[in-house]
mmCIF entry with sequence, helices, sheets and N, C-alpha, C, O atoms, coordinates in Angstrom:
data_MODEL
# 
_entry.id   MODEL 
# 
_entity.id                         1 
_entity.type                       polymer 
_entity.pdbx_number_of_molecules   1 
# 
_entity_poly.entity_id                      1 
_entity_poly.type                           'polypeptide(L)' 
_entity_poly.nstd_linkage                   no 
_entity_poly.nstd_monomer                   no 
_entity_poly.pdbx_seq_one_letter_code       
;(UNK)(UNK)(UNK)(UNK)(UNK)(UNK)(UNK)(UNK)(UNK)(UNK)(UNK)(UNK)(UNK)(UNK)(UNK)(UNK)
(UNK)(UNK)(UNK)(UNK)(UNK)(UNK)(UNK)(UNK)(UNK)(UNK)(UNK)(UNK)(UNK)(UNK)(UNK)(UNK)
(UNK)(UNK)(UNK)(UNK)(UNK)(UNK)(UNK)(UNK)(UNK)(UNK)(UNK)(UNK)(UNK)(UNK)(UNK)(UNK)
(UNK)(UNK)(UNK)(UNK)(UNK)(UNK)
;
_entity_poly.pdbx_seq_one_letter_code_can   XXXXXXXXXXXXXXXXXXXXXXXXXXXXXXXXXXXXXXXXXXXXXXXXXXXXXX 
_entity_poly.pdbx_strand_id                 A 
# 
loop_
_entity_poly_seq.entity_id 
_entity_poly_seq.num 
_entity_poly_seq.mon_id 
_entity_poly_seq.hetero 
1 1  UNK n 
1 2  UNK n 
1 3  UNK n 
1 4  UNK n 
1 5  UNK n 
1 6  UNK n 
1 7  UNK n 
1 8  UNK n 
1 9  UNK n 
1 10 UNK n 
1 11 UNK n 
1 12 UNK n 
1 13 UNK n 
1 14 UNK n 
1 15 UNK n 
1 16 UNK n 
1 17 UNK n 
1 18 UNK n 
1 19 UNK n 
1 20 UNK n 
1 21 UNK n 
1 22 UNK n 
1 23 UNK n 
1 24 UNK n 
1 25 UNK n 
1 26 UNK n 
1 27 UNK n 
1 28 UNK n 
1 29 UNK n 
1 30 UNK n 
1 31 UNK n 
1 32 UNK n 
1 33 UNK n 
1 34 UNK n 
1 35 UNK n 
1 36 UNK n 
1 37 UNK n 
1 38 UNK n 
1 39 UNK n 
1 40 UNK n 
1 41 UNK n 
1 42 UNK n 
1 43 UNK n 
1 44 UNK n 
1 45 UNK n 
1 46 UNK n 
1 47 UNK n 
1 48 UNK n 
1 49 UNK n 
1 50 UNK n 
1 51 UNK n 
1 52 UNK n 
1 53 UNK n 
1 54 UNK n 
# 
_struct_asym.id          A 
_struct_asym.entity_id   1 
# 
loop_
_struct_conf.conf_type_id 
_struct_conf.id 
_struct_conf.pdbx_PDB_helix_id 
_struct_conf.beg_label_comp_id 
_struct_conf.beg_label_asym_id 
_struct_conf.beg_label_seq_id 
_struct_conf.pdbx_beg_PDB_ins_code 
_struct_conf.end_label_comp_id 
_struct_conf.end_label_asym_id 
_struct_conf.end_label_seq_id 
_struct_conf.pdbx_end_PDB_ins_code 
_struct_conf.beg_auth_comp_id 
_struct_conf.beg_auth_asym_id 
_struct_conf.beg_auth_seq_id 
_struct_conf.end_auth_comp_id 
_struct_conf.end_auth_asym_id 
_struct_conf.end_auth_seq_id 
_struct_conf.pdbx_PDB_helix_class 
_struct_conf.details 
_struct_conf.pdbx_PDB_helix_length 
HELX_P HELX_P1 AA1 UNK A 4  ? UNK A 16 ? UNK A 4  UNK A 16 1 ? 13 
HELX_P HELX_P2 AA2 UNK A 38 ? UNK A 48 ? UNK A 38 UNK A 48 1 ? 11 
# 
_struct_conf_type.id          HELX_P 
_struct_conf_type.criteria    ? 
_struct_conf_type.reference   ? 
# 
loop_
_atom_site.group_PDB 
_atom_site.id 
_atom_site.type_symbol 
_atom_site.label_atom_id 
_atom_site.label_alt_id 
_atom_site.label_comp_id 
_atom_site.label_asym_id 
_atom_site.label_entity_id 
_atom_site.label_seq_id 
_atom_site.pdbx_PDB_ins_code 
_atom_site.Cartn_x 
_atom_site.Cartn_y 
_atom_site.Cartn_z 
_atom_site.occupancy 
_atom_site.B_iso_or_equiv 
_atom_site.pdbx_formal_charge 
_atom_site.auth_seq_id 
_atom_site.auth_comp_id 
_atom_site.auth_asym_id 
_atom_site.auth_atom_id 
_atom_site.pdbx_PDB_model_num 
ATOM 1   N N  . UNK A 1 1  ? 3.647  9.468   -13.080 1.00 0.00 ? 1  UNK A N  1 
ATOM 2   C CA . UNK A 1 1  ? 3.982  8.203   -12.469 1.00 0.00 ? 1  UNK A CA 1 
ATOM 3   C C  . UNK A 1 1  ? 4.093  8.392   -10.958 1.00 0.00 ? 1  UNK A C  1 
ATOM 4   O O  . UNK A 1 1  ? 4.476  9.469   -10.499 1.00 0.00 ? 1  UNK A O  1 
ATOM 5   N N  . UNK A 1 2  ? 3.771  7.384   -10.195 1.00 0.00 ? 2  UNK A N  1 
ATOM 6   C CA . UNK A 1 2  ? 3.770  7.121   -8.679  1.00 0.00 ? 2  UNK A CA 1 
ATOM 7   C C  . UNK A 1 2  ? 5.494  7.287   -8.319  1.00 0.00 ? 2  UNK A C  1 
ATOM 8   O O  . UNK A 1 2  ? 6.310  6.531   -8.848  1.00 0.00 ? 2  UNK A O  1 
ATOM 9   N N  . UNK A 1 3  ? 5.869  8.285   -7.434  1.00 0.00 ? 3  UNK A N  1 
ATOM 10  C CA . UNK A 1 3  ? 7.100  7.481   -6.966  1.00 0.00 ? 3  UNK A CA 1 
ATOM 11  C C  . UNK A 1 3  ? 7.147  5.841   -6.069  1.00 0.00 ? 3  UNK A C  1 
ATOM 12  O O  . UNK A 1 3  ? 6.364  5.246   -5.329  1.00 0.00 ? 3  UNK A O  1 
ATOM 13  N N  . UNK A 1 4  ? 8.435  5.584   -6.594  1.00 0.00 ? 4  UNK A N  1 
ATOM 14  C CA . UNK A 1 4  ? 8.791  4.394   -6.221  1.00 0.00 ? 4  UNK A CA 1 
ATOM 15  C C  . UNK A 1 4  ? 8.360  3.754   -4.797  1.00 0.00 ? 4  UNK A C  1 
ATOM 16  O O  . UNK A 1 4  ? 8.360  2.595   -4.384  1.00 0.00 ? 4  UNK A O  1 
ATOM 17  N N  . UNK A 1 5  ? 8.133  4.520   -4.440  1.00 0.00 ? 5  UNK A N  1 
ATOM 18  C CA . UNK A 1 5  ? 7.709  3.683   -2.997  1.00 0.00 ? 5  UNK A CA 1 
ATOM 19  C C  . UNK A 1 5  ? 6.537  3.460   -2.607  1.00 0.00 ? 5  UNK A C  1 
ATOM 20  O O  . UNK A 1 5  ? 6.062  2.520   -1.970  1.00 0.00 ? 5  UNK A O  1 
ATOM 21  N N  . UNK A 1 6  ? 5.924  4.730   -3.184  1.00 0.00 ? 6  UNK A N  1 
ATOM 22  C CA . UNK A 1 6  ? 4.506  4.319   -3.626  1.00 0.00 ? 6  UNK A CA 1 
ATOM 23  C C  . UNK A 1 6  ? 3.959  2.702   -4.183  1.00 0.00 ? 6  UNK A C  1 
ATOM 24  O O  . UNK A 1 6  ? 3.180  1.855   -3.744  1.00 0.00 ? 6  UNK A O  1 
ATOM 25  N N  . UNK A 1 7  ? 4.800  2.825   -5.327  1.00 0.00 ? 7  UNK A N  1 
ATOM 26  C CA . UNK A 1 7  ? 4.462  1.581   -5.929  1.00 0.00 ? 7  UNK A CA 1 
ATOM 27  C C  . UNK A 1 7  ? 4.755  0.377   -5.030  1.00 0.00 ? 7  UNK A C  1 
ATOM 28  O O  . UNK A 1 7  ? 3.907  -0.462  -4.726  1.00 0.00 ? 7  UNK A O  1 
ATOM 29  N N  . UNK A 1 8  ? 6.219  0.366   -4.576  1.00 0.00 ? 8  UNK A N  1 
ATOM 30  C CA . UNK A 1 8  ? 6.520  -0.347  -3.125  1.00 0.00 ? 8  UNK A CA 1 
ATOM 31  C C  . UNK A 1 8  ? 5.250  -0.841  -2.365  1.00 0.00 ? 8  UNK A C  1 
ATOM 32  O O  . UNK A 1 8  ? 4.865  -2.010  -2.355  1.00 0.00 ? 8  UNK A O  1 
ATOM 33  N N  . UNK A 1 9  ? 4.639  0.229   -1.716  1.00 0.00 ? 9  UNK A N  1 
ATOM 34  C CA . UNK A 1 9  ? 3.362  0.186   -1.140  1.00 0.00 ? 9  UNK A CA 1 
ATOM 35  C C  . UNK A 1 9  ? 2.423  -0.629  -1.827  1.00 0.00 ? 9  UNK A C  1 
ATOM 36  O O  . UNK A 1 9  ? 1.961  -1.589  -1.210  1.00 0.00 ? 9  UNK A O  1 
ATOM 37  N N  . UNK A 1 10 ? 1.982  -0.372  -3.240  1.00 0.00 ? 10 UNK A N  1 
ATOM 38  C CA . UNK A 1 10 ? 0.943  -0.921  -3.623  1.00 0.00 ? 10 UNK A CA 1 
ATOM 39  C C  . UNK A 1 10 ? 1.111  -2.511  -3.885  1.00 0.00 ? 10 UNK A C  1 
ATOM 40  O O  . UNK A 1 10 ? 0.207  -3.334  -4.027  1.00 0.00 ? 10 UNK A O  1 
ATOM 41  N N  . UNK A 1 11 ? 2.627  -2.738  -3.914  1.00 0.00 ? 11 UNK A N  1 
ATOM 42  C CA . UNK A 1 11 ? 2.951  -4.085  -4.718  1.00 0.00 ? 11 UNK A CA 1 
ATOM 43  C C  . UNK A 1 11 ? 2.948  -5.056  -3.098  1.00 0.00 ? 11 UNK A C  1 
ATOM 44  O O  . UNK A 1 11 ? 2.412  -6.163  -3.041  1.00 0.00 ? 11 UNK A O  1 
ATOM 45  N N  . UNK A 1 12 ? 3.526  -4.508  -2.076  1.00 0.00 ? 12 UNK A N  1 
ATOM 46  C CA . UNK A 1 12 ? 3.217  -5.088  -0.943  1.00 0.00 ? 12 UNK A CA 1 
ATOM 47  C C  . UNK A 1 12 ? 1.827  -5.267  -0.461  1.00 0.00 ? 12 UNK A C  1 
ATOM 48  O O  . UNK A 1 12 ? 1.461  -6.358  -0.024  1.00 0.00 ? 12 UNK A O  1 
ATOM 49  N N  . UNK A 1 13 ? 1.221  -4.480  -0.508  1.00 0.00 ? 13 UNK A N  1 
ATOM 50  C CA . UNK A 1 13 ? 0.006  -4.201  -0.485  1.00 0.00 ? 13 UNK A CA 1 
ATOM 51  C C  . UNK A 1 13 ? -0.473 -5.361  -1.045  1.00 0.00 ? 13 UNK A C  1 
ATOM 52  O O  . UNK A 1 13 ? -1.135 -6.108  -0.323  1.00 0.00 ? 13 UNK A O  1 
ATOM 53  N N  . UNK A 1 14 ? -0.280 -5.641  -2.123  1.00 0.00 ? 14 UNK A N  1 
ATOM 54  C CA . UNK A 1 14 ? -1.341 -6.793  -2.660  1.00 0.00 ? 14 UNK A CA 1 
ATOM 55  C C  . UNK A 1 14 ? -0.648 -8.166  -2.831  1.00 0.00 ? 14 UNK A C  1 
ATOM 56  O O  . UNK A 1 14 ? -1.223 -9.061  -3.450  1.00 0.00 ? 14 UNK A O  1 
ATOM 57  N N  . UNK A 1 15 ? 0.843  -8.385  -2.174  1.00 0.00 ? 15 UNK A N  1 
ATOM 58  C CA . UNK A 1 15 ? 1.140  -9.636  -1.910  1.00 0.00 ? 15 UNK A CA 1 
ATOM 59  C C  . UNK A 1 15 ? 0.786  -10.064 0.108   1.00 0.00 ? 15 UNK A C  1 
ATOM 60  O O  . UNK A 1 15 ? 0.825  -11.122 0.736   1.00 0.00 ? 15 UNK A O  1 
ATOM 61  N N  . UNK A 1 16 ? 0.525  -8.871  0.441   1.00 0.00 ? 16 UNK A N  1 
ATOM 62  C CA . UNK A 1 16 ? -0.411 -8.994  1.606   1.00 0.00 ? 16 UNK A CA 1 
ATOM 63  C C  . UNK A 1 16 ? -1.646 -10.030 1.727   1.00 0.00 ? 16 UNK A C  1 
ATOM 64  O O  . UNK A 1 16 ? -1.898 -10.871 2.590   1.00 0.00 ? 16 UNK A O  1 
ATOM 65  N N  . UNK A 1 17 ? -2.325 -9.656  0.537   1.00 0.00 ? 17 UNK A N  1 
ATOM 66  C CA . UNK A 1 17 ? -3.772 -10.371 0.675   1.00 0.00 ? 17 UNK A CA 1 
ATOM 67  C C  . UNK A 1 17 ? -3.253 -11.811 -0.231  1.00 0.00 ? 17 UNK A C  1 
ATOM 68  O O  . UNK A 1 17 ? -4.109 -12.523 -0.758  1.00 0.00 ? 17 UNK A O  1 
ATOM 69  N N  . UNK A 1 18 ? -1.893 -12.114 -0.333  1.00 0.00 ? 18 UNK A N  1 
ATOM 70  C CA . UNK A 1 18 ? -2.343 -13.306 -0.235  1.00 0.00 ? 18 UNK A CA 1 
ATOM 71  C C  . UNK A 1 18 ? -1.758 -14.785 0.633   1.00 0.00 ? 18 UNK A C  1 
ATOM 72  O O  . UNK A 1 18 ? -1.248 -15.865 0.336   1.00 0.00 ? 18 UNK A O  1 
ATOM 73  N N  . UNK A 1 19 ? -2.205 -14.035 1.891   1.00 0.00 ? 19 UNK A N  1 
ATOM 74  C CA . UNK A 1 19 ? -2.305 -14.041 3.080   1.00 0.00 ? 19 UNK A CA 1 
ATOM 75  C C  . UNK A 1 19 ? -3.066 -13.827 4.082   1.00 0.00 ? 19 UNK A C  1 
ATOM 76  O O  . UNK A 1 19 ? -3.203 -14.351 5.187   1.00 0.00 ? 19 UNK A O  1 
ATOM 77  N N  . UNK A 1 20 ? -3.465 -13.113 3.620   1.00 0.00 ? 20 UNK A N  1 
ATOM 78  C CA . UNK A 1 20 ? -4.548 -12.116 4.477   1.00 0.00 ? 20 UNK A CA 1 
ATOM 79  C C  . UNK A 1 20 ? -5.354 -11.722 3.162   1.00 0.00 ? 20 UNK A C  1 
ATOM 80  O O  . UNK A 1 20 ? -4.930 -10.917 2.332   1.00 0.00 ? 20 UNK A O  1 
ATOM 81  N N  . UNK A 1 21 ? -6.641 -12.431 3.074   1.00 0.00 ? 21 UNK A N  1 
ATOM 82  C CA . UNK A 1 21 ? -7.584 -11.798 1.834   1.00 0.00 ? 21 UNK A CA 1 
ATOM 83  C C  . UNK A 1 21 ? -8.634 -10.712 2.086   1.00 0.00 ? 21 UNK A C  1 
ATOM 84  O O  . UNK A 1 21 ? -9.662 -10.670 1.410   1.00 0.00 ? 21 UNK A O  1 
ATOM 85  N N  . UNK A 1 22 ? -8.352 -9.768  3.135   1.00 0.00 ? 22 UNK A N  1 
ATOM 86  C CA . UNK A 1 22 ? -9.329 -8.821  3.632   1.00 0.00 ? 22 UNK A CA 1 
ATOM 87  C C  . UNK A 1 22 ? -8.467 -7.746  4.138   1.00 0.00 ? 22 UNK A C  1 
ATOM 88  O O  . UNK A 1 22 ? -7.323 -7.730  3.684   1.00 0.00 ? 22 UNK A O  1 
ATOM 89  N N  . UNK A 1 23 ? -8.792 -6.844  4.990   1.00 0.00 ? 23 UNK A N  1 
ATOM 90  C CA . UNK A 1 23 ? -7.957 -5.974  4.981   1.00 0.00 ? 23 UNK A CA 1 
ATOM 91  C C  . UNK A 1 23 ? -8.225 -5.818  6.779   1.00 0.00 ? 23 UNK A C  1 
ATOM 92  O O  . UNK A 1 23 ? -8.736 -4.832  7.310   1.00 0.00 ? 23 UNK A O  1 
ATOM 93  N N  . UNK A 1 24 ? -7.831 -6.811  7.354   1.00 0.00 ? 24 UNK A N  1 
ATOM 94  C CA . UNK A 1 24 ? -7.867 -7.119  9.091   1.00 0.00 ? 24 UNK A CA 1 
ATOM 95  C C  . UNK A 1 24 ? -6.863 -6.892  9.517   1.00 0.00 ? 24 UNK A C  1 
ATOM 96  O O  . UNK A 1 24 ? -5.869 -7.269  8.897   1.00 0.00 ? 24 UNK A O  1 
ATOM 97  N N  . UNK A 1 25 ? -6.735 -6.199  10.717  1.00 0.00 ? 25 UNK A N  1 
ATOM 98  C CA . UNK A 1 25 ? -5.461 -5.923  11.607  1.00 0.00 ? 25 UNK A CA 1 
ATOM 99  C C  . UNK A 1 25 ? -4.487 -6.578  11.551  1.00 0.00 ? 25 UNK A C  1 
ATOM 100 O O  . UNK A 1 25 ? -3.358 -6.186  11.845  1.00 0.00 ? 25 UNK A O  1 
ATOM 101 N N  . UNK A 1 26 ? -4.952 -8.243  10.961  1.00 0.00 ? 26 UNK A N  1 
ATOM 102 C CA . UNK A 1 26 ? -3.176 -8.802  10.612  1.00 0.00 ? 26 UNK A CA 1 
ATOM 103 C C  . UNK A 1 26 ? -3.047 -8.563  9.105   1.00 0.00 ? 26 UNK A C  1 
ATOM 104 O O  . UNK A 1 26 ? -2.158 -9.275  8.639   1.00 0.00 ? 26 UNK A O  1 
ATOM 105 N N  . UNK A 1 27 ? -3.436 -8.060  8.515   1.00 0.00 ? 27 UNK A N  1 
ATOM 106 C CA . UNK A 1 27 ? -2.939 -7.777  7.114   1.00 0.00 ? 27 UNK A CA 1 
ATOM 107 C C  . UNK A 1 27 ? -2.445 -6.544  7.499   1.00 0.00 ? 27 UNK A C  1 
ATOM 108 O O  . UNK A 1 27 ? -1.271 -6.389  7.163   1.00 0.00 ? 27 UNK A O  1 
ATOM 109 N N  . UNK A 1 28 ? -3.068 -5.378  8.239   1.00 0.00 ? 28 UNK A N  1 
ATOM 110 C CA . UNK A 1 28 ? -2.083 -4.136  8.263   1.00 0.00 ? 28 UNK A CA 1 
ATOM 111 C C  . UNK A 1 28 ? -1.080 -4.244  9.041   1.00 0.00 ? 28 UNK A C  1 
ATOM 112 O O  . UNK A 1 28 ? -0.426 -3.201  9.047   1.00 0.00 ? 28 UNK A O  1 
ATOM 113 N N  . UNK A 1 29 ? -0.574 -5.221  9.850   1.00 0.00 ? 29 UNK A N  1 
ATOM 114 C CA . UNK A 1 29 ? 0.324  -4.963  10.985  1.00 0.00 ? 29 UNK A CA 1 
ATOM 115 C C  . UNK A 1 29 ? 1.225  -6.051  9.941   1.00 0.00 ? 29 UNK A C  1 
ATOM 116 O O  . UNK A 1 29 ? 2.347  -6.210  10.423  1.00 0.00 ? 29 UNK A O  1 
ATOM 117 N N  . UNK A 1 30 ? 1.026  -6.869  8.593   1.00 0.00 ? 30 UNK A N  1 
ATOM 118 C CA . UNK A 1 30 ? 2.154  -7.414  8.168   1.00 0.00 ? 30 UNK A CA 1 
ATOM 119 C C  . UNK A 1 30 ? 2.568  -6.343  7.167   1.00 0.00 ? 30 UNK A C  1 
ATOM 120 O O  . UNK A 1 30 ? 3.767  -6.236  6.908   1.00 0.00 ? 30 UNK A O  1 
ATOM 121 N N  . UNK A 1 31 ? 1.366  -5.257  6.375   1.00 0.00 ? 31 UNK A N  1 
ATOM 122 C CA . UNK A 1 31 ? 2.136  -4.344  5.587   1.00 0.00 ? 31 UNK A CA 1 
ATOM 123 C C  . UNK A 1 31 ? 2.646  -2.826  6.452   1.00 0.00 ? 31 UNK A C  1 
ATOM 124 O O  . UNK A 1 31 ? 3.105  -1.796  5.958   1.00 0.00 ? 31 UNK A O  1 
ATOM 125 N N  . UNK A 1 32 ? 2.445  -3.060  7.479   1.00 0.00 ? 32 UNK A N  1 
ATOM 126 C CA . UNK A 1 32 ? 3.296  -2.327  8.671   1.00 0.00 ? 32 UNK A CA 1 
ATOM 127 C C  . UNK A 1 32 ? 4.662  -2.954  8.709   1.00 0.00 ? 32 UNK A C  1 
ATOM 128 O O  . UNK A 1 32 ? 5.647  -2.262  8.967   1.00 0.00 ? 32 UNK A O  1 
ATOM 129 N N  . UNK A 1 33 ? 4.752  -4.204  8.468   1.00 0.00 ? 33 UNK A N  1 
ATOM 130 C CA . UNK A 1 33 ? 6.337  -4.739  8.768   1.00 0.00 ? 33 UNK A CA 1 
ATOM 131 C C  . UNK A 1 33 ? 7.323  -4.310  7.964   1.00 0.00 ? 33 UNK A C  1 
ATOM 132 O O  . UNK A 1 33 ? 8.527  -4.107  8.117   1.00 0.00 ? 33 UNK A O  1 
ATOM 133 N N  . UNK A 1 34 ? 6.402  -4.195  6.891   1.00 0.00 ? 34 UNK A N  1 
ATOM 134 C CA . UNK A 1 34 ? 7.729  -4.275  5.558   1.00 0.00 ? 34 UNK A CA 1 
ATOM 135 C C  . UNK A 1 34 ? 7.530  -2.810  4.901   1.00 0.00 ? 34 UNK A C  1 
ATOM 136 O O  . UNK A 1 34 ? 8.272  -2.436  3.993   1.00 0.00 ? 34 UNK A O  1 
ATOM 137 N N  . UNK A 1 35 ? 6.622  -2.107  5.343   1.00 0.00 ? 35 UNK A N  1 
ATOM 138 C CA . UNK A 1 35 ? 6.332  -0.548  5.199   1.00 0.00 ? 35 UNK A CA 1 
ATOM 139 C C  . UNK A 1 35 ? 5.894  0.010   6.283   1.00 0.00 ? 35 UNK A C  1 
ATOM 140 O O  . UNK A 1 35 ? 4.735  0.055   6.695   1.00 0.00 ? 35 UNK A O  1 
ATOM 141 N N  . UNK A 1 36 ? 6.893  0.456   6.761   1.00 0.00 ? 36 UNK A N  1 
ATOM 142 C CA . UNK A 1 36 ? 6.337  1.321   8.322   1.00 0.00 ? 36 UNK A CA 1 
ATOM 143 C C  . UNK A 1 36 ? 5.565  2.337   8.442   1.00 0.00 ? 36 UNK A C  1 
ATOM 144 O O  . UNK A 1 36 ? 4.897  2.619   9.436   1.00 0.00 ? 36 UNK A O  1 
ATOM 145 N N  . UNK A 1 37 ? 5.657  3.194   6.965   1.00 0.00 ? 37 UNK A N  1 
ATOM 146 C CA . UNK A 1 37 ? 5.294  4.650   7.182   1.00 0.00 ? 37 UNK A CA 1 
ATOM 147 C C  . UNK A 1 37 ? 4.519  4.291   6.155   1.00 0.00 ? 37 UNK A C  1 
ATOM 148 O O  . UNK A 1 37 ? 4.536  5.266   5.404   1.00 0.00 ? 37 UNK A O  1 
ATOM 149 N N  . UNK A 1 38 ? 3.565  3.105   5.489   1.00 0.00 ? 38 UNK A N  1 
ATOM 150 C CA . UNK A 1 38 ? 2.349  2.662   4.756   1.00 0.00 ? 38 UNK A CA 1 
ATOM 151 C C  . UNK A 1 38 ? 1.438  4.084   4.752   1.00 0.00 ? 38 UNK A C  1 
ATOM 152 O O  . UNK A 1 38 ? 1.216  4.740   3.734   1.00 0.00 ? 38 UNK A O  1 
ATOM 153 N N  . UNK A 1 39 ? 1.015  4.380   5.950   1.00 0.00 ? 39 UNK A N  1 
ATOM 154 C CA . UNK A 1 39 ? -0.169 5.589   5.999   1.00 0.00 ? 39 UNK A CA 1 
ATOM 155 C C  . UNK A 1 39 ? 0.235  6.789   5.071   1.00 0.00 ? 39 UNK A C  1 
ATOM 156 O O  . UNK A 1 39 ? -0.643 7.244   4.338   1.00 0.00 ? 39 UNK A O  1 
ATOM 157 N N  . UNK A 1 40 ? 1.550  7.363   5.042   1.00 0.00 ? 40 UNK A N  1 
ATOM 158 C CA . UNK A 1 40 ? 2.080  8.836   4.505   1.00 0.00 ? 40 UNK A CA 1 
ATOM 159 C C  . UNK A 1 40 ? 1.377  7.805   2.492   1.00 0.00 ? 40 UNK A C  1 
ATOM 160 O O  . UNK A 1 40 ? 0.660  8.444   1.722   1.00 0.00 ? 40 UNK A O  1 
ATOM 161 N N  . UNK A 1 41 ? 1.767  6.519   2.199   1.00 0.00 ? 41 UNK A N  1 
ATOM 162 C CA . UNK A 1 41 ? 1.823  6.317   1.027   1.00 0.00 ? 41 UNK A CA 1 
ATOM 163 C C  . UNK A 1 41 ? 0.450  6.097   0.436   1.00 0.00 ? 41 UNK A C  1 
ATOM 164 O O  . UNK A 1 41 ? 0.093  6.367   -0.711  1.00 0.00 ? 41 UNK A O  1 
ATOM 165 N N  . UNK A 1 42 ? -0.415 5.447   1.625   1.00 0.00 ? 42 UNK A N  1 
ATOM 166 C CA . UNK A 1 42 ? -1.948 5.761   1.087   1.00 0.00 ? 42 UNK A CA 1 
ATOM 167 C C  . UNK A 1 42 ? -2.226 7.248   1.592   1.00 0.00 ? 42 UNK A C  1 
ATOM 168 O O  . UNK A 1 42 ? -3.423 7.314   1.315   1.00 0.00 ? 42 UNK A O  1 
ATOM 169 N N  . UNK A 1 43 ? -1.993 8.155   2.003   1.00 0.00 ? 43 UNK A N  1 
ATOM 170 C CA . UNK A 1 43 ? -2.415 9.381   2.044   1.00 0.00 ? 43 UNK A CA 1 
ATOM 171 C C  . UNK A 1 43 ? -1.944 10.108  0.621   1.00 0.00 ? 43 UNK A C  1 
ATOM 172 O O  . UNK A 1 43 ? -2.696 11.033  0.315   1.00 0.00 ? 43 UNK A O  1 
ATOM 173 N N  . UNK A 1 44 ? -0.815 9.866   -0.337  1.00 0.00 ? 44 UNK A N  1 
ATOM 174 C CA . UNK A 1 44 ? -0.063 10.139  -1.343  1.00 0.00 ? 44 UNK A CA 1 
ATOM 175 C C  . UNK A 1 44 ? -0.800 9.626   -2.275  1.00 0.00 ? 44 UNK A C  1 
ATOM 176 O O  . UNK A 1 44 ? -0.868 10.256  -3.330  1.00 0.00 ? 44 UNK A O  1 
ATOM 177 N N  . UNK A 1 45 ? -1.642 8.190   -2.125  1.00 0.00 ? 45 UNK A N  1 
ATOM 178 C CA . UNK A 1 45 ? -2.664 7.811   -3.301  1.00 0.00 ? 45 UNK A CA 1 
ATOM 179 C C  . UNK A 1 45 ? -4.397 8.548   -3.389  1.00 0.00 ? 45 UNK A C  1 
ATOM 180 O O  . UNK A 1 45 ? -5.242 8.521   -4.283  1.00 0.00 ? 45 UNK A O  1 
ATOM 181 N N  . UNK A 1 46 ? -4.384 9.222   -1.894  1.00 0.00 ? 46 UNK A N  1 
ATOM 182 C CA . UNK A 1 46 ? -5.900 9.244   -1.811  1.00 0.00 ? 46 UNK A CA 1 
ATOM 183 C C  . UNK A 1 46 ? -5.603 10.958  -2.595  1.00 0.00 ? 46 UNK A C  1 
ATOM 184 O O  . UNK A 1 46 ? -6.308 11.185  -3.579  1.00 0.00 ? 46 UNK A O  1 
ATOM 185 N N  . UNK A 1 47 ? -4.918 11.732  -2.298  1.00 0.00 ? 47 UNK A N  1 
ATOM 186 C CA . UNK A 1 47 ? -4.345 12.832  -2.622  1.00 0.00 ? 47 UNK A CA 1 
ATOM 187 C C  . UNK A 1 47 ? -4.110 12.952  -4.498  1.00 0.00 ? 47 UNK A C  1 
ATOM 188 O O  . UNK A 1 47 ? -4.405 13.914  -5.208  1.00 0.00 ? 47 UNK A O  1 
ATOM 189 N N  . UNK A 1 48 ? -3.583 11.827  -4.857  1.00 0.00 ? 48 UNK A N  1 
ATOM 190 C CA . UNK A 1 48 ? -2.707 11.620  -6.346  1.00 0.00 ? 48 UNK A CA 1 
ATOM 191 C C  . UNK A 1 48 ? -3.290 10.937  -7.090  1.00 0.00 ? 48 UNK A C  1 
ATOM 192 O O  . UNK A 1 48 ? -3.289 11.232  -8.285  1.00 0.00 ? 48 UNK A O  1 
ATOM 193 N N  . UNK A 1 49 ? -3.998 9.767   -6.608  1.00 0.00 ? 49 UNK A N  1 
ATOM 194 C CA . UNK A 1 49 ? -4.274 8.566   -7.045  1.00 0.00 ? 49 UNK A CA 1 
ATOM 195 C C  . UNK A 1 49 ? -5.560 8.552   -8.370  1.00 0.00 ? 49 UNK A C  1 
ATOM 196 O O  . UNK A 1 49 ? -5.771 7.768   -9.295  1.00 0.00 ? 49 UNK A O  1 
ATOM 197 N N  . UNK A 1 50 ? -5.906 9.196   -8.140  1.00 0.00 ? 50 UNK A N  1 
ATOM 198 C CA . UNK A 1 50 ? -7.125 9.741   -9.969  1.00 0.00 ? 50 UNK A CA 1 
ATOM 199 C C  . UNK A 1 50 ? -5.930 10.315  -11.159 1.00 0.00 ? 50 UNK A C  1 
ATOM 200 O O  . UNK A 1 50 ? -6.310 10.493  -12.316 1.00 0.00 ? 50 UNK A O  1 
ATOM 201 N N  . UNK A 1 51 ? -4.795 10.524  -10.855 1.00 0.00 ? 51 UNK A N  1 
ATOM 202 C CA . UNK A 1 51 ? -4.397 11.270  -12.035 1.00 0.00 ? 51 UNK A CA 1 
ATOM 203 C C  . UNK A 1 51 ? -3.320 9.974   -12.516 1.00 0.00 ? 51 UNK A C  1 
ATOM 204 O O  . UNK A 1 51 ? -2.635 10.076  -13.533 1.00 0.00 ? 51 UNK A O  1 
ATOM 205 N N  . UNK A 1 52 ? -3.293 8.925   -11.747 1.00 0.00 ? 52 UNK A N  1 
ATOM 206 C CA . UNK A 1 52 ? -2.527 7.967   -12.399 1.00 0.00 ? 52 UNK A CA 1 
ATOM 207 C C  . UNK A 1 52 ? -2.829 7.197   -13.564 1.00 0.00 ? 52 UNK A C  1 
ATOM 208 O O  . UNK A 1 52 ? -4.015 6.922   -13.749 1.00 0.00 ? 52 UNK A O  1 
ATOM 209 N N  . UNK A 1 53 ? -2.031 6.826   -14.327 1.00 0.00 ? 53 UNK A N  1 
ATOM 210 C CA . UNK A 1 53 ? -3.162 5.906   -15.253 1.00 0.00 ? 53 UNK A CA 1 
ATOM 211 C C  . UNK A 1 53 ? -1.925 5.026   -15.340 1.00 0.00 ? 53 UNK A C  1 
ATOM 212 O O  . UNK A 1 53 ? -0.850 5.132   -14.749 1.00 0.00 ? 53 UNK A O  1 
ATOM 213 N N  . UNK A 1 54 ? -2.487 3.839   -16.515 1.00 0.00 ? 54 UNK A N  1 
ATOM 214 C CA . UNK A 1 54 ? -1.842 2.283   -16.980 1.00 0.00 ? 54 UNK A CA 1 
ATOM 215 C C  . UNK A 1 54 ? -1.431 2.608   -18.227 1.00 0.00 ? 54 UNK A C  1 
ATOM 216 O O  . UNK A 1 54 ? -0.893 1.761   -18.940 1.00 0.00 ? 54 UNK A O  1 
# 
């Protein structure tokens, strides 16, 4: 399982786009607002992210 903040990340992440339906400097600078350190958590998925499953 993802730690929690991870998931944090992903769940912000996709109430982002619906707002922002692309992934443009104002969609990262709003999941910059509410996740500052966003980059360490997609670096944690690009790293982790195949061994997760549903």
């Amino acid at each position: 399982m993802a730690p929690m903040s991870v998931i944090d990340y992903l769940v912000v992440h996709e109430l982002a786009h619906l707002k922002y339906p692309n992934h443009s400097k104002e969609f990262w600078q709003l999941v910059e607002a509410v996740i500052p350190n966003y980059k360490e958590k997609q670096e944690w998925l690009r790293i982790n992210g195949r061994r997760l499953t549903i």
